[in-house]
N, C-alpha and C positions, 0 to 999 in steps of 0.2 A: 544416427545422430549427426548435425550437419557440426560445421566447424566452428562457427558463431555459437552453437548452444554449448559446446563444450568448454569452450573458451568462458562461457558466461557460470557454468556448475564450478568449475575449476578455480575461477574470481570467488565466486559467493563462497565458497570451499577455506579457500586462503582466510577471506575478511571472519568466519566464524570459528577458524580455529584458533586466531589470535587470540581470542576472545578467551579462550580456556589454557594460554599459557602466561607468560610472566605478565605482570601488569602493565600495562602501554601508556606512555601521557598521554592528556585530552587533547594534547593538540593532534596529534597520529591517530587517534581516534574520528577527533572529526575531520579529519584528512580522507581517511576510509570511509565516514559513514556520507561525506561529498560526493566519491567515486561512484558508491555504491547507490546514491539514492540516483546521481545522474546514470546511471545502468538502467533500476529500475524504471524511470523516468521515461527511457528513449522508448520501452516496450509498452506504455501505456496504450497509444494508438495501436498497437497491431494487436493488443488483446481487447479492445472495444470491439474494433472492425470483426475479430474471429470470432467474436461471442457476435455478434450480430448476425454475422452471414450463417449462422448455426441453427437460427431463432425463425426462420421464417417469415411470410411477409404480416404484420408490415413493418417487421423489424431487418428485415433484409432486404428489404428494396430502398434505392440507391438514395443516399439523401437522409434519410432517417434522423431524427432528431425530437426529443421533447419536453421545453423545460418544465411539462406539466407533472411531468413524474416525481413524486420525493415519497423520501424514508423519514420520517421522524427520529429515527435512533440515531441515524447517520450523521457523522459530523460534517459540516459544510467547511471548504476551506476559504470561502469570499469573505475577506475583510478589507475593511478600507486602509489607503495607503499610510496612512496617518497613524494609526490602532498597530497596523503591521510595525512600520517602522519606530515605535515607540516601545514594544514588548522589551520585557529583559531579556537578556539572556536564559532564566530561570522558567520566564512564561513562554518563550519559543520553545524548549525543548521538552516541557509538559502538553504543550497543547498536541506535538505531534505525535508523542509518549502515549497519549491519550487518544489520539487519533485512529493511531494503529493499533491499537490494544483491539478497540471498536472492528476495525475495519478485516484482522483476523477471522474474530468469529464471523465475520460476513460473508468472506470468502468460504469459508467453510462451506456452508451452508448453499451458496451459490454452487460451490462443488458438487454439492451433496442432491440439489436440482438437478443439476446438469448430468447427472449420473441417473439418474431417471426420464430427462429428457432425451437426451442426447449418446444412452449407452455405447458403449466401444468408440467414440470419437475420441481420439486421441490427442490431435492435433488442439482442440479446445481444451478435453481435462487437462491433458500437460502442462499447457499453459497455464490455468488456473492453479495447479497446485503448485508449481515455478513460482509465480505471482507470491503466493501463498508464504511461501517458503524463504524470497525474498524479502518480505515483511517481515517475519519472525527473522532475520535478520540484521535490519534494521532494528528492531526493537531492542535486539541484543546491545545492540552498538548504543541508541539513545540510553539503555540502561547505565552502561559502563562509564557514560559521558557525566549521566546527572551523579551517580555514585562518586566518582572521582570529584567533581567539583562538592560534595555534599549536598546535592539537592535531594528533596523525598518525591523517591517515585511512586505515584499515585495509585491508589487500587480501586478500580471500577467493579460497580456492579454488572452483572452479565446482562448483555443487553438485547437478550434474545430468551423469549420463552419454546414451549414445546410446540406450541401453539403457529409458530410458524413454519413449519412442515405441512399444515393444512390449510394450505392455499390453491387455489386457480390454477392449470397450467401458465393459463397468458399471462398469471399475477408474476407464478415464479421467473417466465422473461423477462417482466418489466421490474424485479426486483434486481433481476441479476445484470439487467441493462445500468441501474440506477447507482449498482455499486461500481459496476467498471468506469464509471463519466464521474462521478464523486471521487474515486482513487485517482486519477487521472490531474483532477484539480488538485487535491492534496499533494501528489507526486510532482507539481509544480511549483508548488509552495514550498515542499521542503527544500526543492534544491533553492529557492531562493534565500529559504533560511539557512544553509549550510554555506551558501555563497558568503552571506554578511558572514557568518561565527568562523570559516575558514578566512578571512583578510582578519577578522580580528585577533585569530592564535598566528598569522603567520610568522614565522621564524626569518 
């Protein structure tokens, strides 16, 4: 295990244990969940790129891109500046609540591909369940945040039937390209939303 990945278990390790001892204000909450969304944030690109070079061509030949691909489940994070900077406080930290709720079970699932595609690659599952793992993270953290201000955190319906395990091989690529380039944008957005709500609690 290199000295960056330990460093990064060790982080994510600290910010979920918090979680389960004395109660913390929101503002040390969203202090951490800043830190941690800019952690996850920085590994977007290298977990695109790794799932790509994994996938063969013509998902691994150089250049790759497509914005013909979409999921319907999937939440999109493009909203215009105006809509962005207008949310409350209450509708930033649901829509990403709800974001990741979604984007959980997708990784999963993309794991769950990629374990059939791609058996004993390590270097890719790691990653993904890393990803994974850092989410359910995050979600801890938006939880703790809305609970402490009183907001109701939202309960989605599961947004995945059985029915998607029977797909294509080249489908299960292009779904699993689809989630990592979708996380990637949200993973942008939130640190831009934690940016505002972090100058807003600062001390």
């Amino acid at each position: 295990m290199t000295p960056s990945a330990s460093l990064w278990i060790l982080f994510f390790m600290a910010l979920c244990s918090s979680l389960h001892s004395v109660p913390i204000p929101a503002t040390e909450t969203i202090r951490q969940t800043y830190s941690l969304a800019l952690l996850l944030q920085s590994n977007t690109s290298a977990l695109l790129n790794t799932y790509l070079s994994y996938q063969g061509s013509p998902f691994s030949d150089p250049g790759f891109g497509s914005p013909f691909f979409k999921i319907e489940e999937l939440p999109r994070a493009a909203i215009t500046y105006r809509l962005w900077r207008g949310l409350s406080e209450e509708q930033r930290l649901t829509e990403n609540y709800q974001a990741y709720t979604i984007y959980t079970e997708f990784f999963q699932l993309v794991l769950d591909d990629q374990r059939l595609l791609n058996p004993g690659q390590d270097a890719l599952l790691g990653m993904l369940r890393k990803t994974k793992m850092g989410i359910e993270g995050l979600l801890n953290n938006l939880a703790s945040i809305m609970g402490t201000a009183g907001y109701q955190i939202p309960m989605l319906p599961d947004p995945l039937m059985s029915a998607s395990a029977s797909i294509s091989n080249f489908n299960r690529k292009v779904r699993g390209y689809v989630v990592c380039t979708e996380y990637r944008n949200w993973m942008e957005r939130t640190v831009r939303d934690f940016t505002l709500l972090r100058d807003r609690y600062h001390e």
